[in-house]
C-alpha positions in Angstrom: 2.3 16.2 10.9 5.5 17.5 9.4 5.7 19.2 6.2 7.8 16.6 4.4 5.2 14.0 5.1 2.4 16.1 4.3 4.0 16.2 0.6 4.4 12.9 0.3 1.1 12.5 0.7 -0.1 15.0 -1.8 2.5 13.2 -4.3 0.7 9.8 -3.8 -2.5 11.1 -4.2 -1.7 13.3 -7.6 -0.4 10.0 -8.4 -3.5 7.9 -8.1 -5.8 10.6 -9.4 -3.9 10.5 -12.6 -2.9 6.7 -12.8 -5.4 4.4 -11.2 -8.4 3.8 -10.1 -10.1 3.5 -6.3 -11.4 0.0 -5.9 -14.8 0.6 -4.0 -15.1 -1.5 -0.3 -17.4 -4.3 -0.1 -18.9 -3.1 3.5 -21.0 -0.1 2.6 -19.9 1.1 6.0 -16.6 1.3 5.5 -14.8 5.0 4.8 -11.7 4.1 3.7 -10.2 5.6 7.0 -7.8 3.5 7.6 -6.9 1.9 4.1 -7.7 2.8 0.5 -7.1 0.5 -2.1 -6.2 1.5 -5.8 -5.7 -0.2 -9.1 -2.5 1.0 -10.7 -2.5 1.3 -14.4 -3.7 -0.5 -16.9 -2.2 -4.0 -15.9 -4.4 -3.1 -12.5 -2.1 -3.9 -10.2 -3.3 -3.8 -6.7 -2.0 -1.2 -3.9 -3.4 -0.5 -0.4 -2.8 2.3 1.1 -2.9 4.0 4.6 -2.7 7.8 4.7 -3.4 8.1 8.3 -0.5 7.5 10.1 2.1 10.8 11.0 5.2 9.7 9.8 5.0 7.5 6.9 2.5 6.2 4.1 1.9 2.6 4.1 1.9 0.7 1.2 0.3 -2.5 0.7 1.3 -4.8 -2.3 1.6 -8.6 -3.1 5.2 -10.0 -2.8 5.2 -9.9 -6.5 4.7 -6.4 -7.1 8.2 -5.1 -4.7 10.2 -2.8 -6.8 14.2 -4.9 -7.2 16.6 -2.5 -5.3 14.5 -0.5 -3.0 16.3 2.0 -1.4 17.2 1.9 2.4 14.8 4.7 3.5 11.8 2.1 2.3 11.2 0.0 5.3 10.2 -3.8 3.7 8.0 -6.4 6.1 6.9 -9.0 4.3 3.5 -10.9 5.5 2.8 -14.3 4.3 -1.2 -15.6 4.8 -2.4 -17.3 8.2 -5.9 -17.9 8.1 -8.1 -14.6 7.5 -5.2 -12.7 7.9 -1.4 -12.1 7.3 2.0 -12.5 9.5 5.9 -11.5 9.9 8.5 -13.3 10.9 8.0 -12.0 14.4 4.0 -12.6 14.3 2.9 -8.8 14.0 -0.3 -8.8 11.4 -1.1 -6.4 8.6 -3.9 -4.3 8.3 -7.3 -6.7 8.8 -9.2 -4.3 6.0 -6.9 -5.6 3.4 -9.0 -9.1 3.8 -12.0 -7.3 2.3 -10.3 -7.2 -0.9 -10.8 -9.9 -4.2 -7.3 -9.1 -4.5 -5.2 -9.4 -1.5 -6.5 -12.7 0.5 -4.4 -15.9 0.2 -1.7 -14.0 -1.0 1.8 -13.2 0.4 2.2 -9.2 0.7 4.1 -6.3 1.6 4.0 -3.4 3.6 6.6 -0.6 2.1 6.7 2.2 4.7 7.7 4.9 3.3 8.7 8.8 4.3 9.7 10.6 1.2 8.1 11.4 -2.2 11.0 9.9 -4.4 10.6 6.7 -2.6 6.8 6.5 -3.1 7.3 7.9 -6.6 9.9 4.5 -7.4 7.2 2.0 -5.8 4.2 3.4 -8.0 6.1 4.0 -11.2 7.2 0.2 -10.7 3.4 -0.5 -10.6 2.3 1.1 -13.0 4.6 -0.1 -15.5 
């Protein structure tokens, strides 16, 4: 894992410690491996998010919650709902923990990829405003 991504990371998680709060999984199994899920703020907006890949962070919102005027470096892929799960234009899915959620089923959401700590710092702020 490269440094830059590695302080990214610790950004987003000084982030949430301070601003929101983990929303707990509804499978006692689950370890929030693969996706953790946070209310941001006190309008509790909800954001998924996957720590575990070496590259990027993964954020997971509803189509309502996208920051206007993203920068470039964000990569946007818009999912819209297809029966227990979500899909892109070209059919890929999203992550098939987010379905365990109250607050993402039935809803059309985003995945924000993103590789730097300014970008990750526009998408939160814009959360929890």
């Amino acid at each position: 894992m490269s440094e830059a991504i590695t302080d990214v990371k610790g950004a987003v998680r000084a982030f949430l410690r301070a601003n929101a709060q983990p929303v707990p999984a509804k499978r006692a199994t689950s370890e929030n491996v693969h996706l953790e899920v946070w209310h941001v703020g006190s309008r509790r907006r909800v954001l998924g998010v996957e720590f575990d890949h070496d590259g990027l962070v993964n954020f997971w919102v509803s189509n309502l919650n996208i920051p206007l005027g993203l920068p470039p470096s964000v990569e946007v892929v818009r999912k819209m709902p297809q029966g227990k799960g979500w899909t892109d234009a070209n059919g890929k899915g999203a992550n098939s923990n987010l379905s365990s959620y109250d607050d993402f089923p039935t809803r059309p959401i985003a995945r924000l990829g993103v590789i730097s700590a300014e970008d990750a710092k526009v998408i939160l702020d814009h959360l929890n405003r």
